[in-house]
N, C-alpha and C positions, 0 to 999 in steps of 0.2 A: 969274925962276927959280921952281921949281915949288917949293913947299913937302911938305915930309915929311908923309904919314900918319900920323898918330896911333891907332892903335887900341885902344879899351876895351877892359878887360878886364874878361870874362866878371861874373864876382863881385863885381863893382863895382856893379850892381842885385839887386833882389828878383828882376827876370825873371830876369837873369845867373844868379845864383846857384840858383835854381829849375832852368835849362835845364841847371849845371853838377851837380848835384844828379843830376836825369833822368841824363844821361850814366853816371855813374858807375853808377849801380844796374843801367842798363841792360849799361854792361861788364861788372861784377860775375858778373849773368846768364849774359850768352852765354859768359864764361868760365869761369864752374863746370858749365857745361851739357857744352861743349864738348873741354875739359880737364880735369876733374873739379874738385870745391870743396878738398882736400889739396894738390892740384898747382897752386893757383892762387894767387898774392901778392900783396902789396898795389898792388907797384911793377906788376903785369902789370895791375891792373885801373886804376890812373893810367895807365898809356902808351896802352890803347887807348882811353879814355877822353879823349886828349888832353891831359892836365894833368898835376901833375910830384905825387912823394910830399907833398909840404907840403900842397898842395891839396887832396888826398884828405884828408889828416887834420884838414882844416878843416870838413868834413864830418864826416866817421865818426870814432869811432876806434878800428873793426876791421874787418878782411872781413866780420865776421859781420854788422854794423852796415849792410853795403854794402847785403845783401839783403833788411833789412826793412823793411816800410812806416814812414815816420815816428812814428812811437808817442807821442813826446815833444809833435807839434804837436798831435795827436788829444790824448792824455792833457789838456794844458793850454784848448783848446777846451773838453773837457767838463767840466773845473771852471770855468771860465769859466759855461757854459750855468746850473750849478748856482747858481757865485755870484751870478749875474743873474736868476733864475728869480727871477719875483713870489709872494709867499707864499702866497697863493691857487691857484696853478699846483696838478691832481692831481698827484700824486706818482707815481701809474701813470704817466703821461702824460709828464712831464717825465722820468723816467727813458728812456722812448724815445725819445725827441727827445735827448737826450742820446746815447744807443747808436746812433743811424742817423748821427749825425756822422761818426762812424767807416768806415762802406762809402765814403765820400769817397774813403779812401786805395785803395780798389780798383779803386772804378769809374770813377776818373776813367785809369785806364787798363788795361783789360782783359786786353790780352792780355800784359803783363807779370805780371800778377794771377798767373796761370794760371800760366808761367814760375814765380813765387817757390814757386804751390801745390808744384810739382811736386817742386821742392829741397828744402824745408822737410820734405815725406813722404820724401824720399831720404837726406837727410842727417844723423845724430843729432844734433851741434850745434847745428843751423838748426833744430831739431824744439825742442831745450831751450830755446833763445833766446825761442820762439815762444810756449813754456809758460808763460816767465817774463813773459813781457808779457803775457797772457791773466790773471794774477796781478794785475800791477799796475791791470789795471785792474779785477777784479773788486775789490779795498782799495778806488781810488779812488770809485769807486760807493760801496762800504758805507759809507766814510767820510763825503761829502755824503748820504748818503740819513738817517745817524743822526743827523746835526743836523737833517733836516726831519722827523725824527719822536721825537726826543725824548720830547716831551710827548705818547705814542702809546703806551698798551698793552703791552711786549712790542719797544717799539722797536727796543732793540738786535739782536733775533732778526728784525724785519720788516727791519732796513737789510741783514743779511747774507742772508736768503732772497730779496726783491728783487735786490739787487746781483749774487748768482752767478746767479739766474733771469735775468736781464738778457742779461748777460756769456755767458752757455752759448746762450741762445736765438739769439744775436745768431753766437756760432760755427757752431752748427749750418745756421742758414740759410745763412751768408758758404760754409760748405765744401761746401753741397749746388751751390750756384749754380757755382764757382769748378770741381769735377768735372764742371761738364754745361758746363764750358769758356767761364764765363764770357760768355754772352751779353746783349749788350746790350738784347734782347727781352725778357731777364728780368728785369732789375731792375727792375719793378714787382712782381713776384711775390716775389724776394727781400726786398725789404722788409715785402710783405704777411707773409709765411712770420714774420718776427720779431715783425712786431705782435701776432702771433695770442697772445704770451706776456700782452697785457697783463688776459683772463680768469682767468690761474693767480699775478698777484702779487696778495699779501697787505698790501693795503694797507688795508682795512677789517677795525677788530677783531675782528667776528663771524670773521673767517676761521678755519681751524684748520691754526694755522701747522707746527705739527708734523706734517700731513698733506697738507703743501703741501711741507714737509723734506724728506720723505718721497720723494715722485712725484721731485721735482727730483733728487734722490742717483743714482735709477733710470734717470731719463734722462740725466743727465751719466755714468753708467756703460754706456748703451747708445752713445753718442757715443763715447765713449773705446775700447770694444769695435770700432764700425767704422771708427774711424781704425789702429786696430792692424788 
């Protein structure tokens, strides 16, 4: 007599839980696209997603949650990066290697990328969610950059003008790439475009950090001006 299938479930692996993960964000997607993000529930982004309410909130725990990049795995990576960075490491240097961990969550799948750009500019919510993580990780930046400069001139003003230099450079390029609809062609150039920050940090005392405050206010106000 034939014995019963047994079928794993999904969540039961890192792949599982990854491929259930995908799913969901991808429902998320095509259902705020399609039905708008007000008209769309938690239970409608489980059903087509295949999985049941629990499930979902084993993941998220909100629609809004559905449709951002992982923040939480980036975030903990680049304190990781920091707390493993050799003391020797420049600190221009280790800052971007820190920040380019992040395009991971985009480029490892493009044309979804594009999809969340599109929401996040439509939707106020998904706009505020967006801000508030762009926050946290400008903190978590200032916050390792001021333990490795410390004993630095002015420190606590280099950890915060790095960290929002960082942070701003690293959006500006992600949202120029992600409008010209995310090509894969590009992210070589996307990345170059971020590096190009690490001439304008203030990591050598001679700099003149307050003229370095300055520029950075200017261009995070011009960035702000063309997203609006």
């Amino acid at each position: 007599m034939s014995q019963p299938v047994v079928r794993a479930r999904r969540g039961r692996s890192a792949a599982g839980r990854a491929e259930v993960r995908r799913d969901l964000v991808a429902a998320a997607v095509q259902l705020f696209r399609s039905q708008g993000y007000e008209d769309t529930t938690v239970d409608d982004i489980a059903a087509a997603a295949g999985v049941g309410r629990r499930t979902f909130f084993r993941y998220f725990r909100s629609k809004e949650d559905a449709i951002s990049p992982d923040h939480e795995t980036a975030l903990t990576r680049i304190a990781e990066i920091f707390a493993t960075a050799h003391p020797t490491e420049p600190t221009g240097g280790l800052a971007l290697r820190a920040g380019e961990t992040v395009f991971d969550l985009y480029t490892d799948d493009p044309g979804l990328s594009v999809e969340r750009f599109a929401l996040i500019r439509e939707v106020p919510a998904l706009r505020d969610r967006e801000s508030a993580s762009v926050d946290h990780y400008r903190r978590l930046f200032t916050r390792n950059l001021r333990g490795r400069l410390a004993d630095t001139p002015d420190g606590d003003l280099r950890a915060a003008v790095i960290g929002a230099a960082v942070v701003a450079a690293h959006n500006l390029a992600l949202r120029a790439w992600l409008a010209a609809g995310a090509p894969v062609s590009g992210i070589d150039a996307l990345r170059a475009r971020f590096r190009a920050v690490a001439g304008m940090l203030p990591v050598e005392p001679a700099r003149d950090l307050h003229a370095v405050a300055e520029r950075l206010e200017a261009a995070v106000g011009r960035l702000e001006r063309a997203d609006t």
